[in-house]
Biopython code that builds the backbone (N, CA, C, O; Angstrom):
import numpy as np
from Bio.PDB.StructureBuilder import StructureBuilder

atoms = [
    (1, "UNK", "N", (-8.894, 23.251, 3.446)),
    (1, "UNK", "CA", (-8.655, 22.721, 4.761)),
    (1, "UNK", "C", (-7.511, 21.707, 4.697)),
    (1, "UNK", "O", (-7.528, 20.930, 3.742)),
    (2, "UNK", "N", (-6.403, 21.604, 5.692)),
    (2, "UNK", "CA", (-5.653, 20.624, 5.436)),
    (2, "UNK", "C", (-6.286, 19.486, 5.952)),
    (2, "UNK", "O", (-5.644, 19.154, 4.955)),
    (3, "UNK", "N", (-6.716, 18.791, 6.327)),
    (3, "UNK", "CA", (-7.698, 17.090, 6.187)),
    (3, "UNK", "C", (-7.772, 16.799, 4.368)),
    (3, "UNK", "O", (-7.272, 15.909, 3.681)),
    (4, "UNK", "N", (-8.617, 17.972, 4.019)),
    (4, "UNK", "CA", (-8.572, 17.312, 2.177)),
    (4, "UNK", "C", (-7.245, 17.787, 1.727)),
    (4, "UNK", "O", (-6.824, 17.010, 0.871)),
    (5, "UNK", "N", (-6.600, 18.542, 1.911)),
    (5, "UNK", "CA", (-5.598, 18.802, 1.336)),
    (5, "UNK", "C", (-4.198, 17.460, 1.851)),
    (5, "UNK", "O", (-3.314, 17.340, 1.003)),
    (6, "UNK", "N", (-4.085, 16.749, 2.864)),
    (6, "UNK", "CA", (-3.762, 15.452, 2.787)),
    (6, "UNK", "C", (-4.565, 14.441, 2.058)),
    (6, "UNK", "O", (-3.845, 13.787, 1.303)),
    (7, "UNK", "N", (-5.259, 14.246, 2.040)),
    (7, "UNK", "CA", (-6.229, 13.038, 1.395)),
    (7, "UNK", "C", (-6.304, 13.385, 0.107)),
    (7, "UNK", "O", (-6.102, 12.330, -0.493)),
    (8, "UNK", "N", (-6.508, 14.410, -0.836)),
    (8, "UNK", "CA", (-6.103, 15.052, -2.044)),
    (8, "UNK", "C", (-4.889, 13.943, -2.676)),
    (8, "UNK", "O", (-5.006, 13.067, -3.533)),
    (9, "UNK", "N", (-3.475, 14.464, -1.722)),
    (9, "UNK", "CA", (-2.297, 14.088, -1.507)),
    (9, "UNK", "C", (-2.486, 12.505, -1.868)),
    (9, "UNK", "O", (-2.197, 12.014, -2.959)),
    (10, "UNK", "N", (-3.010, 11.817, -0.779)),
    (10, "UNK", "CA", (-2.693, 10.704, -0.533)),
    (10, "UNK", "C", (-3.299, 9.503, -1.875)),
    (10, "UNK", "O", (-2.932, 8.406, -2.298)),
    (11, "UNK", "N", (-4.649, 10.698, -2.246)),
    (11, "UNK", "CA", (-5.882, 9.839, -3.021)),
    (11, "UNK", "C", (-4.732, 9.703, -4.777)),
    (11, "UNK", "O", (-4.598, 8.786, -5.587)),
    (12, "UNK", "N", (-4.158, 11.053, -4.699)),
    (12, "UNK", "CA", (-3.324, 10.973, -6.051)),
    (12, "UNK", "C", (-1.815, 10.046, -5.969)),
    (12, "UNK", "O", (-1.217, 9.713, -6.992)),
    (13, "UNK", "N", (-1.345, 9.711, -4.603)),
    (13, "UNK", "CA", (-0.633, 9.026, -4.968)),
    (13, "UNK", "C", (-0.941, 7.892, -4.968)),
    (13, "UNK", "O", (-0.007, 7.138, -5.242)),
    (14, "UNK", "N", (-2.139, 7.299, -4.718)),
    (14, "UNK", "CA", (-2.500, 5.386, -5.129)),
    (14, "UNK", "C", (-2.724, 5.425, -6.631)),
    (14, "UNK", "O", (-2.337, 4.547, -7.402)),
    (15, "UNK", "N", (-3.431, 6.601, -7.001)),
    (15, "UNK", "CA", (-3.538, 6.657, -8.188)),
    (15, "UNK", "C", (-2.155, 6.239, -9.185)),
    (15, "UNK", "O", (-2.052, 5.241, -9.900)),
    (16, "UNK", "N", (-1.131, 7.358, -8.977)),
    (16, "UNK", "CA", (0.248, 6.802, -9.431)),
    (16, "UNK", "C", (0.680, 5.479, -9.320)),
    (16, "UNK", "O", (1.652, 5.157, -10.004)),
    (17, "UNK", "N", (-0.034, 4.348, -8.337)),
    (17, "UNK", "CA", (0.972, 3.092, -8.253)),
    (17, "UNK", "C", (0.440, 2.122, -9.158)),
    (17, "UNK", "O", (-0.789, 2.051, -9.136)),
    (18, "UNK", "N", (1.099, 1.268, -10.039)),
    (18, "UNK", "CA", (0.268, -0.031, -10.484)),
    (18, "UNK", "C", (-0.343, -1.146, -9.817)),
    (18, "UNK", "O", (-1.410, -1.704, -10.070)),
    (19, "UNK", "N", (0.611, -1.410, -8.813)),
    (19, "UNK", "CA", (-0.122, -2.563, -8.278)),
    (19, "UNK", "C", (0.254, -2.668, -6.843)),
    (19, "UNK", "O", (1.431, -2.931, -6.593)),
    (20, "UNK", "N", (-0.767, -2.462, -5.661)),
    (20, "UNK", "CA", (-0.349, -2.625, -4.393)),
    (20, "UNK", "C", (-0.421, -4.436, -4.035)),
    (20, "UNK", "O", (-1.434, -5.085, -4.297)),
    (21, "UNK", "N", (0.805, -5.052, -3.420)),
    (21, "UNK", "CA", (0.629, -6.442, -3.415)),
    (21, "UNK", "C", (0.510, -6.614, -1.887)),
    (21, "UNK", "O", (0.120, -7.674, -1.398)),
    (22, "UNK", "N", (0.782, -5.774, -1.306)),
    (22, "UNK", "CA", (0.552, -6.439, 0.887)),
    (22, "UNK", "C", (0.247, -4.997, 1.300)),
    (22, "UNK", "O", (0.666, -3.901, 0.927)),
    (23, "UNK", "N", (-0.546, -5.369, 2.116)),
    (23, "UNK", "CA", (-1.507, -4.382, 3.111)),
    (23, "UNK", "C", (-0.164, -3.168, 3.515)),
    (23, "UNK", "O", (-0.431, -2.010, 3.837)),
    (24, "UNK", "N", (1.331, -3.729, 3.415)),
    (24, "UNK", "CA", (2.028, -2.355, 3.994)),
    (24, "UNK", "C", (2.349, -1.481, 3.186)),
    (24, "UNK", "O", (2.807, -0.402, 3.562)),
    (25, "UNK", "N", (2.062, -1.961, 1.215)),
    (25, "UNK", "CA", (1.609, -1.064, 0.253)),
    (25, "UNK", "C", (0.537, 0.030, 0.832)),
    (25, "UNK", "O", (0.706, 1.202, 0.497)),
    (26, "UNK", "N", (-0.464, -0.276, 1.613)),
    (26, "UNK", "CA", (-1.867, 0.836, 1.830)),
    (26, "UNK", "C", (-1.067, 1.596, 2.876)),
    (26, "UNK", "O", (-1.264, 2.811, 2.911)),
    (27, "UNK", "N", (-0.039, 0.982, 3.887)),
    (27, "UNK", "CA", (-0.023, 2.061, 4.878)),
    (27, "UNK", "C", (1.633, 2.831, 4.365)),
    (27, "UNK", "O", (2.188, 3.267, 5.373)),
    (28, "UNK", "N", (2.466, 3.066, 3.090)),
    (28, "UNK", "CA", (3.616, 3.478, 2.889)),
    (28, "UNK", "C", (3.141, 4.697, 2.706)),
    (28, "UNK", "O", (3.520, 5.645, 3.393)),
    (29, "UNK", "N", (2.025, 4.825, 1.508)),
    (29, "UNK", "CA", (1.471, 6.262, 1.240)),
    (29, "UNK", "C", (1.080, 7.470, 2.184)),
    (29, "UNK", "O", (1.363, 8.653, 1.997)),
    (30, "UNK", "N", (0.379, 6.931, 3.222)),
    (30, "UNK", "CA", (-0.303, 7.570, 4.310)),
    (30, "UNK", "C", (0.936, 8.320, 4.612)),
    (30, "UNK", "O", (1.214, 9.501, 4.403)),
    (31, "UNK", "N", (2.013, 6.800, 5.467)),
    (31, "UNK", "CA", (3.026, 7.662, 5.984)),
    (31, "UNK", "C", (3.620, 8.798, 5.723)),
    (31, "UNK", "O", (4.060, 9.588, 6.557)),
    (32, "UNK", "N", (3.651, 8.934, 4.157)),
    (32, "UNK", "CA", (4.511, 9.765, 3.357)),
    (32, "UNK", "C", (3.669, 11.596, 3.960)),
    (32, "UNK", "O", (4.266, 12.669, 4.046)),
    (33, "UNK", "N", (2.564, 11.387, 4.185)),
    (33, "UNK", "CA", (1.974, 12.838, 4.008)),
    (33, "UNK", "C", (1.407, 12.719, 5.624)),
    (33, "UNK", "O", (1.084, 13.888, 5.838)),
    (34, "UNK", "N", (1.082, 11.894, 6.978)),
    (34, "UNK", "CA", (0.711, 11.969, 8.129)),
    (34, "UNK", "C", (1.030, 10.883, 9.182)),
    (34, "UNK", "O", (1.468, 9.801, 8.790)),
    (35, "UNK", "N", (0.836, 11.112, 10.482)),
    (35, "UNK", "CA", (1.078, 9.602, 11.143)),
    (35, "UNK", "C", (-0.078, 8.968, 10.896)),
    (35, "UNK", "O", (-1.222, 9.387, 10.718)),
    (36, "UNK", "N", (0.488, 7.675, 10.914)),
    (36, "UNK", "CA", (-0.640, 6.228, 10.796)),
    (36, "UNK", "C", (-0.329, 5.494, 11.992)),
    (36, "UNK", "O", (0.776, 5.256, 12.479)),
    (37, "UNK", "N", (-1.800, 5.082, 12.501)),
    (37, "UNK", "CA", (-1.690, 4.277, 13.702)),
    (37, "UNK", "C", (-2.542, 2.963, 13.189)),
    (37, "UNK", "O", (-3.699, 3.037, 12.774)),
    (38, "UNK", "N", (-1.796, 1.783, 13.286)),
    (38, "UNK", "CA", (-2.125, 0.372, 12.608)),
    (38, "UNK", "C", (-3.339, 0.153, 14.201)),
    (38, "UNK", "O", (-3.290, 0.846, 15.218)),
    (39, "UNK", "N", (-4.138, -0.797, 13.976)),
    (39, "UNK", "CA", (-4.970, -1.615, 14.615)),
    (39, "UNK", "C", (-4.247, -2.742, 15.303)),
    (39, "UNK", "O", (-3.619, -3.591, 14.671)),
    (40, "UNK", "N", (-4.327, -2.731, 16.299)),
    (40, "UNK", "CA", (-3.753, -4.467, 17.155)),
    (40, "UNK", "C", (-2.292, -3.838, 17.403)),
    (40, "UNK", "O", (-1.720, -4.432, 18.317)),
    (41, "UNK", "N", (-1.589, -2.875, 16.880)),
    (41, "UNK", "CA", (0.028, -2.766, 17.278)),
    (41, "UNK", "C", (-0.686, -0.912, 18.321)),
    (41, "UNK", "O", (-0.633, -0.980, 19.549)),
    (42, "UNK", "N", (-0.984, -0.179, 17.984)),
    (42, "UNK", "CA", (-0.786, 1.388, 18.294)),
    (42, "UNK", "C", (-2.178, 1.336, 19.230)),
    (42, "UNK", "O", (-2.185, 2.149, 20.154)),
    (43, "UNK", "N", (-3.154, 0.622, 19.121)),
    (43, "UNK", "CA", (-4.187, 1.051, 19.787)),
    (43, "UNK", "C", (-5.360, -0.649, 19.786)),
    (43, "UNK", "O", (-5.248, -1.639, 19.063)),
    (44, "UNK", "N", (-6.195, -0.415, 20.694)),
    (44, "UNK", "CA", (-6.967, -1.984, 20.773)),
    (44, "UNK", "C", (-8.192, -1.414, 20.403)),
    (44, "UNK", "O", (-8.385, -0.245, 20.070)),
    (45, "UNK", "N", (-9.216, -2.563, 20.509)),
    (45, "UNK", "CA", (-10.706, -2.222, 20.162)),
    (45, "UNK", "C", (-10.932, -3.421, 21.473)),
    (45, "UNK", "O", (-10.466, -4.516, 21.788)),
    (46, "UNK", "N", (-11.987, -2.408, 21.999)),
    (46, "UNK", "CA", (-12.122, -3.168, 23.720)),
    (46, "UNK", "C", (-13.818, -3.513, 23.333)),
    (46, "UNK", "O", (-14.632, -2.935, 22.612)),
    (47, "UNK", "N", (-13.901, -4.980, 24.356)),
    (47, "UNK", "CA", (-15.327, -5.141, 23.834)),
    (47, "UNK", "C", (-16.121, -4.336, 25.328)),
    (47, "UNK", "O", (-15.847, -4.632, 26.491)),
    (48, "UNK", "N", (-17.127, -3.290, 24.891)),
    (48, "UNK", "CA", (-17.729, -2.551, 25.722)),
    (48, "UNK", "C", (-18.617, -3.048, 26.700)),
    (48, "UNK", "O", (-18.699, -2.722, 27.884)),
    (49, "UNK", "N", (-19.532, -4.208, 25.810)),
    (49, "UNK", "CA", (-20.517, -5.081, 25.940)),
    (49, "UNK", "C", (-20.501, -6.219, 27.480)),
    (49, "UNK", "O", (-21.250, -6.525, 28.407)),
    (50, "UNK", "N", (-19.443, -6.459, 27.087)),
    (50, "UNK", "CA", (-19.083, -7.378, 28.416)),
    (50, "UNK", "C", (-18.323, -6.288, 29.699)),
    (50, "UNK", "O", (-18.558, -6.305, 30.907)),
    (51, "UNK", "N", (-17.627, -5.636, 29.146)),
    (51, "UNK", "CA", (-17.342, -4.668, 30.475)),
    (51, "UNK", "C", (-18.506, -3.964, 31.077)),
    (51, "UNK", "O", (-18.543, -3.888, 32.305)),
    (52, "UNK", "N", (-19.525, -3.403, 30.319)),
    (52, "UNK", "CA", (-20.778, -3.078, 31.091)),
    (52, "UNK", "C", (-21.285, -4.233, 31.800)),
    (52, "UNK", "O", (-22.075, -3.918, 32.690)),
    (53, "UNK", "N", (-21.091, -5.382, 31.688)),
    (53, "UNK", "CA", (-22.255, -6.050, 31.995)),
    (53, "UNK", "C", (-22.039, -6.630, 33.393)),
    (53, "UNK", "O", (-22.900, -7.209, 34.056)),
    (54, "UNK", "N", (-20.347, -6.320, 33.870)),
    (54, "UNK", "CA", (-19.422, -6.358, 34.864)),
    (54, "UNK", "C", (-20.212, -5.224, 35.951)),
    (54, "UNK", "O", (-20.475, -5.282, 37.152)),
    (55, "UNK", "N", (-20.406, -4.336, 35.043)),
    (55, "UNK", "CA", (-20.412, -3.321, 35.755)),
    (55, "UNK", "C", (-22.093, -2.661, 36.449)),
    (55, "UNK", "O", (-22.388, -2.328, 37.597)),
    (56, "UNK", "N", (-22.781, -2.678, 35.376)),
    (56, "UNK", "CA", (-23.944, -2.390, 35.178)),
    (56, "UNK", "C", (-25.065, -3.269, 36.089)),
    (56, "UNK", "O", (-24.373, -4.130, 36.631)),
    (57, "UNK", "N", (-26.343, -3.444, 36.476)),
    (57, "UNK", "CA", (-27.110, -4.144, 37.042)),
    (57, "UNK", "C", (-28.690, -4.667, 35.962)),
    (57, "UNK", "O", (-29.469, -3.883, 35.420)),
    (58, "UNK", "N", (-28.736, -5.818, 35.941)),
    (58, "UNK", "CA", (-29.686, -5.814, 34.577)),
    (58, "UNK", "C", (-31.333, -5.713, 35.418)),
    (58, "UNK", "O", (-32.365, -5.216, 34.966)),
    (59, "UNK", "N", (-31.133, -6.306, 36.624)),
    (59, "UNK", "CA", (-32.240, -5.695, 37.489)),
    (59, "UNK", "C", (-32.552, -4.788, 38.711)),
    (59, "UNK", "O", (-32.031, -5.198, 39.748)),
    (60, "UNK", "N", (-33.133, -3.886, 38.803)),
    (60, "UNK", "CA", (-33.276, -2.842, 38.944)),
    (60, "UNK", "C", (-33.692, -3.153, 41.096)),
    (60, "UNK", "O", (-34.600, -3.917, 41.423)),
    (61, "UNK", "N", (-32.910, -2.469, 42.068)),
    (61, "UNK", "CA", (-33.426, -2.973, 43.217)),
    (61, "UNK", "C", (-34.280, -2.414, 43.626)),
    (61, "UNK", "O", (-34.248, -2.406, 44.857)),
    (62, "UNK", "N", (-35.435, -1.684, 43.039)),
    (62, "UNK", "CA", (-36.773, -1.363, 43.654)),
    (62, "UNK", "C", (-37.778, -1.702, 42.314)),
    (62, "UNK", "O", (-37.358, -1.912, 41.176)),
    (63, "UNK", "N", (-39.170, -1.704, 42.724)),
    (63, "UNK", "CA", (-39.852, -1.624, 41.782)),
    (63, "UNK", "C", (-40.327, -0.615, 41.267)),
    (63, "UNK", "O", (-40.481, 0.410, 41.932)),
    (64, "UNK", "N", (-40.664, -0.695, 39.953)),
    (64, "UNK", "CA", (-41.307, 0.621, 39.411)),
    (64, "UNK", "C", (-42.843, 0.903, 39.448)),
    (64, "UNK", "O", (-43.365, -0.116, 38.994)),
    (65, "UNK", "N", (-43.638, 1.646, 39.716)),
    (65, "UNK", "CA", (-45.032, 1.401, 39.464)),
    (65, "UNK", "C", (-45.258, 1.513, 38.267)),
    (65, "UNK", "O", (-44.547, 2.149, 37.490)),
    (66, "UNK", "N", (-46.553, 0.741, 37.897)),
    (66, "UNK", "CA", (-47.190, 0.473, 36.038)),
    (66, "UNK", "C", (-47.481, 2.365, 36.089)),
    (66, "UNK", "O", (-47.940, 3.042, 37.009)),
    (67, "UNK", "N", (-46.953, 2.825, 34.575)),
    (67, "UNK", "CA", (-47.215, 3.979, 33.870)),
    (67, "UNK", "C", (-48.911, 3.605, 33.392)),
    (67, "UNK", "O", (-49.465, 2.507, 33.329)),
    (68, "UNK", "N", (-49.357, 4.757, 33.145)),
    (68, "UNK", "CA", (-50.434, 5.240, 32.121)),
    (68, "UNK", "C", (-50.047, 5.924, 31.107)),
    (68, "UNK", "O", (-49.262, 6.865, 30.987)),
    (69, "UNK", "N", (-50.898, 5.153, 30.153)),
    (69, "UNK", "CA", (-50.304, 6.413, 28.913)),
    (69, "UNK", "C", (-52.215, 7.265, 28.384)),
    (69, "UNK", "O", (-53.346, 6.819, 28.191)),
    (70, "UNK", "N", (-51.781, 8.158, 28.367)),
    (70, "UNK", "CA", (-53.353, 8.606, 28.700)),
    (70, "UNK", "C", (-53.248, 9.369, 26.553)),
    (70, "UNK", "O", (-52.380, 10.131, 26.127)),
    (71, "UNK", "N", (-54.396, 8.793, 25.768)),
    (71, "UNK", "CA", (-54.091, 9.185, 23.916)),
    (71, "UNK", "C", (-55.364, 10.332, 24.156)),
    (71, "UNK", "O", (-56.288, 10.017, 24.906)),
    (72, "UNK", "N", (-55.357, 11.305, 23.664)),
    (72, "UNK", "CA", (-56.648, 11.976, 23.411)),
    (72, "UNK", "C", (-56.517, 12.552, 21.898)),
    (72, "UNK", "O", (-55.624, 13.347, 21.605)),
    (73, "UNK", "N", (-57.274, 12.189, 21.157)),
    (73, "UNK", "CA", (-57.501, 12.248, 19.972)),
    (73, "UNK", "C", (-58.928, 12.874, 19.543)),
    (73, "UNK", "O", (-60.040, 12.570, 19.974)),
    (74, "UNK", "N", (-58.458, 14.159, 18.244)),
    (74, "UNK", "CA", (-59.961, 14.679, 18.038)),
    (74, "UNK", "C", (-60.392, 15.208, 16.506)),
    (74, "UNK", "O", (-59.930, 16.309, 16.206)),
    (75, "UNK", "N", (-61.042, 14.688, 15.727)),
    (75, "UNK", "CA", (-61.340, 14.726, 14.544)),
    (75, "UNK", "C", (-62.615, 16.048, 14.405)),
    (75, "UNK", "O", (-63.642, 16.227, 15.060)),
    (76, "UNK", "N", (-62.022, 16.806, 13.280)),
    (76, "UNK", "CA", (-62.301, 17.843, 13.234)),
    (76, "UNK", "C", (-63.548, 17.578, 11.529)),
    (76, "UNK", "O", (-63.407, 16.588, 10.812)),
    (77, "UNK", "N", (-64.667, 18.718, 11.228)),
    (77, "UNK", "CA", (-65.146, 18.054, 10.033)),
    (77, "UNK", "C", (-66.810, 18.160, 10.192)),
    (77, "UNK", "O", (-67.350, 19.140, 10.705)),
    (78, "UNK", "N", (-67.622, 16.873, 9.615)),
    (78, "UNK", "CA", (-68.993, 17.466, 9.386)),
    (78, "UNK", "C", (-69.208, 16.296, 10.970)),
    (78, "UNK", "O", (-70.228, 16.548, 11.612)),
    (79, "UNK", "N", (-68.457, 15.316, 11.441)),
    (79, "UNK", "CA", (-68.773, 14.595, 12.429)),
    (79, "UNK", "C", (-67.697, 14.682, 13.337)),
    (79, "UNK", "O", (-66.638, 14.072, 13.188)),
    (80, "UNK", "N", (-67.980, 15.494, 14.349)),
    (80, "UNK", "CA", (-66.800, 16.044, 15.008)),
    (80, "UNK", "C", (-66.771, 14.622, 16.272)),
    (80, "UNK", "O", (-67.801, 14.042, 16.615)),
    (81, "UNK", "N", (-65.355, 14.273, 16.816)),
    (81, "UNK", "CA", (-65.243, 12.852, 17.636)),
    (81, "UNK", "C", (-64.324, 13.351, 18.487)),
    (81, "UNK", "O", (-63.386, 13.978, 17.997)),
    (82, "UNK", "N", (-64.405, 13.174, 19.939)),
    (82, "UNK", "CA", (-63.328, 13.732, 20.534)),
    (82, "UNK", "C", (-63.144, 12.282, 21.452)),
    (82, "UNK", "O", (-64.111, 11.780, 22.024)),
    (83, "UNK", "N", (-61.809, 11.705, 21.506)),
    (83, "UNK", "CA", (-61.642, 10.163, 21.885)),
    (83, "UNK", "C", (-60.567, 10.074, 23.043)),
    (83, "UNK", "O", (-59.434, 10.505, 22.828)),
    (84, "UNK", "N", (-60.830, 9.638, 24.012)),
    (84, "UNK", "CA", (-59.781, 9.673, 24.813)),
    (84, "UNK", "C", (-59.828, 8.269, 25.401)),
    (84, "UNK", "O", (-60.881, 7.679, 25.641)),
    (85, "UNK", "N", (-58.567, 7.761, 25.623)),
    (85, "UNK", "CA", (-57.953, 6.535, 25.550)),
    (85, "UNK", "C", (-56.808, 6.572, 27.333)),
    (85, "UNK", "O", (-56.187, 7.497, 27.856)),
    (86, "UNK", "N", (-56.970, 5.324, 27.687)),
    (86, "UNK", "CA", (-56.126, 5.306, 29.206)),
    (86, "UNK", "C", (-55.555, 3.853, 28.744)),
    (86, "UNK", "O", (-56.284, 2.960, 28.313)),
    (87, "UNK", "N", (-54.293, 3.758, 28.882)),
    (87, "UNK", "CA", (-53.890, 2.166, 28.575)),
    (87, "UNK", "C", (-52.877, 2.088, 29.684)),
    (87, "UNK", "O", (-52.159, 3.078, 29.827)),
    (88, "UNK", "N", (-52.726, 1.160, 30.414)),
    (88, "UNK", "CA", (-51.416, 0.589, 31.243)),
    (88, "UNK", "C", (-50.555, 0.233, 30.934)),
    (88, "UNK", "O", (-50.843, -0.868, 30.465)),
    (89, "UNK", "N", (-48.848, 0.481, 30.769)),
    (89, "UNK", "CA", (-47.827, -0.276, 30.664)),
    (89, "UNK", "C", (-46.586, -1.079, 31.954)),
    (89, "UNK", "O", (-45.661, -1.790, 31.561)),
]
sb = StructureBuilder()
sb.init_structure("model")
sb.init_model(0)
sb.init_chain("A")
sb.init_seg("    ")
for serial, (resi, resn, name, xyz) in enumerate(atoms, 1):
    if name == "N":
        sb.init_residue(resn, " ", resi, " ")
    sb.init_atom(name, np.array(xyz, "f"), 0.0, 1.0, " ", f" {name:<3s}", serial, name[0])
structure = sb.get_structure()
């Protein structure tokens, strides 16, 4: 596949270098075999968290009615138990 067949590429040429001294050592190699898009210059990281919270409603404008959760449970054997359970949430 070419994905490993770049990264192949890329993994053998760090191998070849002795010593990378600044971060634009990590991005010369890349270049050589694909485009590289740096962080903070080519593209942002947006905080999601606060834009939902712009957006979104944290309370709800109707009410919900309380669920039931209804367990029925049944043990099989020389003492047979058949258990059924109703709880409110």
């Amino acid at each position: 596949m070419a994905p490993d067949r770049v990264f192949g590429r890329t993994e053998k040429d760090y191998r070849r270098m002795e010593d990378i001294l600044t971060p634009n050592g990590y991005h010369k190699i890349p270049e050589n075999h694909g485009t590289v898009k740096n962080l903070n210059k080519d593209w942002k990281i947006m905080d999601i968290k606060s834009s939902t919270q712009k957006v979104l409603r944290s309370t709800l404008p109707f009410k919900m009615a309380p669920q039931r959760v209804i367990t029925y449970s049944k043990t099989l054997g020389k003492h047979r138990n058949v258990s059924v359970t109703v709880q409110n949430t």
